[in-house]
N, C-alpha and C positions, 0 to 999 in steps of 0.2 A: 736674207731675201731668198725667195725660192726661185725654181730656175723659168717658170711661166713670167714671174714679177721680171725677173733680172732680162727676159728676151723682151720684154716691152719695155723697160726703160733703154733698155741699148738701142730699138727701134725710133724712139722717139728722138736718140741721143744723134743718132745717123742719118734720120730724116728717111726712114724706109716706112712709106705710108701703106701700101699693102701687098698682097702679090705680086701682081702687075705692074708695079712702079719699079721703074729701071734704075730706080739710085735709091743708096749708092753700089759702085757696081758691082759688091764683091759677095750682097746680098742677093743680089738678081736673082727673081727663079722662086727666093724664101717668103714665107708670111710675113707681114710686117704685120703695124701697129693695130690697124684692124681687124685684124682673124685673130690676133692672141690674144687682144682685151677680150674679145665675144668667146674665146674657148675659154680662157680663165674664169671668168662668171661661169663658162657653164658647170664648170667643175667645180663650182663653189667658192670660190675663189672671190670673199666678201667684197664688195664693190669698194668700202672703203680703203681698202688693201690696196687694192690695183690703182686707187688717187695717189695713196699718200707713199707707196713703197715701189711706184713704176712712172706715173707718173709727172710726179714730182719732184722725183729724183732724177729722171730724164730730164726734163728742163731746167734744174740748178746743175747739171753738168753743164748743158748750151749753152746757158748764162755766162758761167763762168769761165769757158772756150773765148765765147764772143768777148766778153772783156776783157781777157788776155790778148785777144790780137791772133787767137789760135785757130780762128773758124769764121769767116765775114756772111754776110747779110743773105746772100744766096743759101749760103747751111742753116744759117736762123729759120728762112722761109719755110725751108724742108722741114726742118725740125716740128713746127708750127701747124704745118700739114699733115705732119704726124701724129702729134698732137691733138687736135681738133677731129681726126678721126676715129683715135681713139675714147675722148670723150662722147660722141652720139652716142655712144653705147652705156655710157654713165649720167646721162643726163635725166633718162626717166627716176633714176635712186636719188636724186635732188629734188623732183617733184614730190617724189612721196616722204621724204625725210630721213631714207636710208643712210645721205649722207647728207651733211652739213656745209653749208660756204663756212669759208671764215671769216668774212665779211662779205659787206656790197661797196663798189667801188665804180664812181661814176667817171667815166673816159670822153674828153672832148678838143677838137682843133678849136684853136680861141677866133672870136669874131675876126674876119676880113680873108683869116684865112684856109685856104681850100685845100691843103696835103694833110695827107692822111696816113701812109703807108707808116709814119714813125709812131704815130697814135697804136695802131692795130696790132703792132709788133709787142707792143708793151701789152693791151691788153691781153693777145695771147698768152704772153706768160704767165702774165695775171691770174687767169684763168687757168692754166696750166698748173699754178701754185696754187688750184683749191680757193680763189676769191669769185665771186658772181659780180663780172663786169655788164653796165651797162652804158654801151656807147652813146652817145649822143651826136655823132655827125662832126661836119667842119663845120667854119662861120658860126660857131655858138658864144651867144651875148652874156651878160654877165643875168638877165631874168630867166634866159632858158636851162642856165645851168641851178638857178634858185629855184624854179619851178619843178625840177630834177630833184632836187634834195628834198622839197617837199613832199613829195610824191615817195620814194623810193627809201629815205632815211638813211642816206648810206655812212659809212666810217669814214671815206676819204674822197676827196675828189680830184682827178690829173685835168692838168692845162697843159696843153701841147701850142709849140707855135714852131714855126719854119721863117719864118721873115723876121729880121728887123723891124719890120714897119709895123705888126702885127703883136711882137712880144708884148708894148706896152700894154694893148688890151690886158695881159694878165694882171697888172696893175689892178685894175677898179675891179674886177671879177672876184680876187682875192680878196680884196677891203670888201666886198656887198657879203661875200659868203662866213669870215671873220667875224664880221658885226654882226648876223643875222644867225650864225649857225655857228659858234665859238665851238662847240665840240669837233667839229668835222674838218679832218686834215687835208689840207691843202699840199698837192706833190705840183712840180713844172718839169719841164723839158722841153726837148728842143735844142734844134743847131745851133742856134743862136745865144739858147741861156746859158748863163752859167752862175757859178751861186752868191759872187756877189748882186748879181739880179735877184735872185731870189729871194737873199735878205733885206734887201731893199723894197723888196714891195712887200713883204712877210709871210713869204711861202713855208710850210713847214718840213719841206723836205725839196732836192736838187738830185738828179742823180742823171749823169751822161748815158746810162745803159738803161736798158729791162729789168737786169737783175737786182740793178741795186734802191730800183721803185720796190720790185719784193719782198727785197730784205727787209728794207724800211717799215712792210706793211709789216712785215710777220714778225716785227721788232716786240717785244712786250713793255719798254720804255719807249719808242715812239720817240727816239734824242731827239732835240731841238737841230737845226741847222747848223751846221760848224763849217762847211765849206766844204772845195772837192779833195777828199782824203782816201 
């Protein structure tokens, strides 16, 4: 990795969003994620480069901080913020085809319930690892999420729930989209799931973090469910 690539994946790794941004503090003062992605493309610096070898690599370090217990929710946010900035600047090479998703990947809070912030946290990453997330909001029923698949085609789709009360919804959402859409994998999460939930209503993937929805996607066997490992 070159040394333009390598200062934007540490940017994204530390949550330094741009000049101006005072964290974290040891960067104070430095460009962050914003001014290196935009000077790297100017210098030629192939837009796919700067996804797959800065910032990609940025966020499967965070990932892997935050599941270890090494970095909590507030450096995720950073991280995210750094991330998504540095992305504006890559998102017209996506329209024109310069770079590629690697999939589309449908993001939603299941009916009843209305938290969000664990949903967005994953799609960032999502995003961040090169997939085109499209959200769908909280309170989504198990039609709005089939009328989403019709629409968009995507490779997978996440159910998020925060309540008890609410998880069951993943239940019939997963059987309507199983039945109707048998190619398209089905991810959950949430406080509350865990993966004998998950097998039980026939989700095809479980994972308590960000990272290990990515892994799963960017898996090329796509394992079946085994539990939390």
């Amino acid at each position: 990795m070159n040394e333009p690539l390598q200062g934007i994946a540490a940017c994204v790794e530390k949550g330094k969003v741009d000049l101006n941004s005072p964290h974290p503090a040891e960067l104070s003062g430095q460009e962050g994620a914003d001014e290196l992605t935009r000077k790297a493309l100017d210098e030629g610096i192939s837009p796919n480069r700067v996804l797959t070898e800065a910032l990609i690599i940025g966020m499967e370090r965070v990932g892997v901080k935050f599941r270890n217990h090494e970095i909590y929710l507030p450096d995720v946010l950073m991280a995210a913020k750094a991330m998504t900035a540095a992305m504006k600047h890559l998102r017209p090479y996506f329209k024109t085809g310069e770079i590629r998703h690697k999939g589309v990947m449908l993001m939603g809070t299941v009916a009843g319930d209305l938290h969000d912030i664990g949903k967005k946290i994953v799609a960032m990453f999502l995003e961040g690892g090169g997939w085109e997330v499209i959200d769908l909001g909280v309170d989504v029923g198990a039609e709005k999420y089939l009328e989403a698949i019709k629409k968009h085609k995507p490779n997978a789709v996440g159910l998020s729930a925060l309540l008890t009360t609410t998880m069951i919804n993943m239940a019939e959402i997963t059987g309507k989209i199983k039945s109707l859409y048998p190619g398209v994998k089905v991810l959950v999460g949430g406080a509350p799931v865990s993966p004998e939930f998950a097998r039980k209503i026939g989700a095809h993937s479980y994972s308590p973090d960000p990272q290990g929805a990515l892994d799963y996607l960017n898996s090329p066997l796509r394992a079946p469910l085994r539990g939390d490992t």
